[in-house]
Each structure stands twice: as structure tokens, then as C-alpha cells.
N, C-alpha and C positions, 0 to 999 in steps of 0.2 A: 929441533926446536922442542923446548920444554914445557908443559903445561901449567900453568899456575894454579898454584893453591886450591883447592876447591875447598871453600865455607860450609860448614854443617847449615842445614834448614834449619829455618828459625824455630825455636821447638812453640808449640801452643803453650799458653800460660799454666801452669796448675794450679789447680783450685787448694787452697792449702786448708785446713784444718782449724778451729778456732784453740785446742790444745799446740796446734804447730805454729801458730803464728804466735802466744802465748810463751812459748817455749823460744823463739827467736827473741820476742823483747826482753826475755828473762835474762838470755846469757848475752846480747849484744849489750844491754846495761853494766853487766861487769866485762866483759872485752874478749868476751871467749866463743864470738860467733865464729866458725869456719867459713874460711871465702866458698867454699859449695853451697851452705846454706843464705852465705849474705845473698850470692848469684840467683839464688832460686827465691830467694825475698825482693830485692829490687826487679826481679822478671814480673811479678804478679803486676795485673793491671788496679789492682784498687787498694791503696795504700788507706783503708779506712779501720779496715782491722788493726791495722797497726796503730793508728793514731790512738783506737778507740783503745787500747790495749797499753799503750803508752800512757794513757789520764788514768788508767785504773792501778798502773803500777806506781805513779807519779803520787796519788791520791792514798795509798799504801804508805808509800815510803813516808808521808808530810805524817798520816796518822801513828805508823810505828814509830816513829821520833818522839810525837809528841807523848802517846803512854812512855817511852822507856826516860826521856825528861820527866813526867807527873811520878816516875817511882825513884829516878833518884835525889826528886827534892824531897819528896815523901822520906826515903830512907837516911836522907841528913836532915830532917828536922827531928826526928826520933831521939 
């Protein structure tokens, strides 16, 4: 008779870093998260960093738009 599988312990969550949580919504934004790091992102219990990190990149992007729009109306009115 053969034993089944034995499952890894469930690992404790890690505390992640406000650079490494920063650094996941940086490259999950353009699509270049690795499933090791997606795994270790959806593991953490408080998905608050993220969110709060998502409105500061979200909040970026709306403002970078709007300078690189204000320069090149600016640069075709000239």
C-alpha cells in the first residue's frame, strides 16, 4: 500500500516590506509579476498595502497623463 502525498505546512504569512509590496504593484500593473511573487502576495493576510499602493499608483498615472496632455497642447499651440 502506498502513502499519499503528503502536503507542505502551511507556511506563516510574511510580513512584506512597504518597497516589496510597492515593487509588486509596480510590475503586476504591466504584467510581469512572477507566479512566486503573485503566491507570496495573495498569501499575506492584509491586502491594505496593496490597495493603499494601487490609489497611489492609480493617482500617478491620472497625474502623469495630465502634465504630458498640458505639454503637448502647450507644444501645438506654439
Amino acid at each position: 500500500m502506498t502513502k499519499p502525498p503528503t502536503e507542505d505546512p502551511p507556511k506563516s504569512p510574511e510580513s512584506l516590506s512597504p518597497l516589496t509590496v510597492l515593487a509588486s504593484v509596480f510590475r503586476s500593473w504591466f504584467g510581469v509579476q512572477t507566479e512566486k511573487n503573485r503566491q507570496r502576495d495573495f498569501s499575506s493576510n492584509d491586502p491594505t498595502p496593496f490597495i493603499i499602493a494601487g490609489i497611489i499608483f492609480t493617482v500617478g498615472m491620472i497625474i502623469a497623463v495630465i502634465i504630458v496632455v498640458k505639454m503637448a497642447l502647450s507644444a501645438a499651440g506654439s
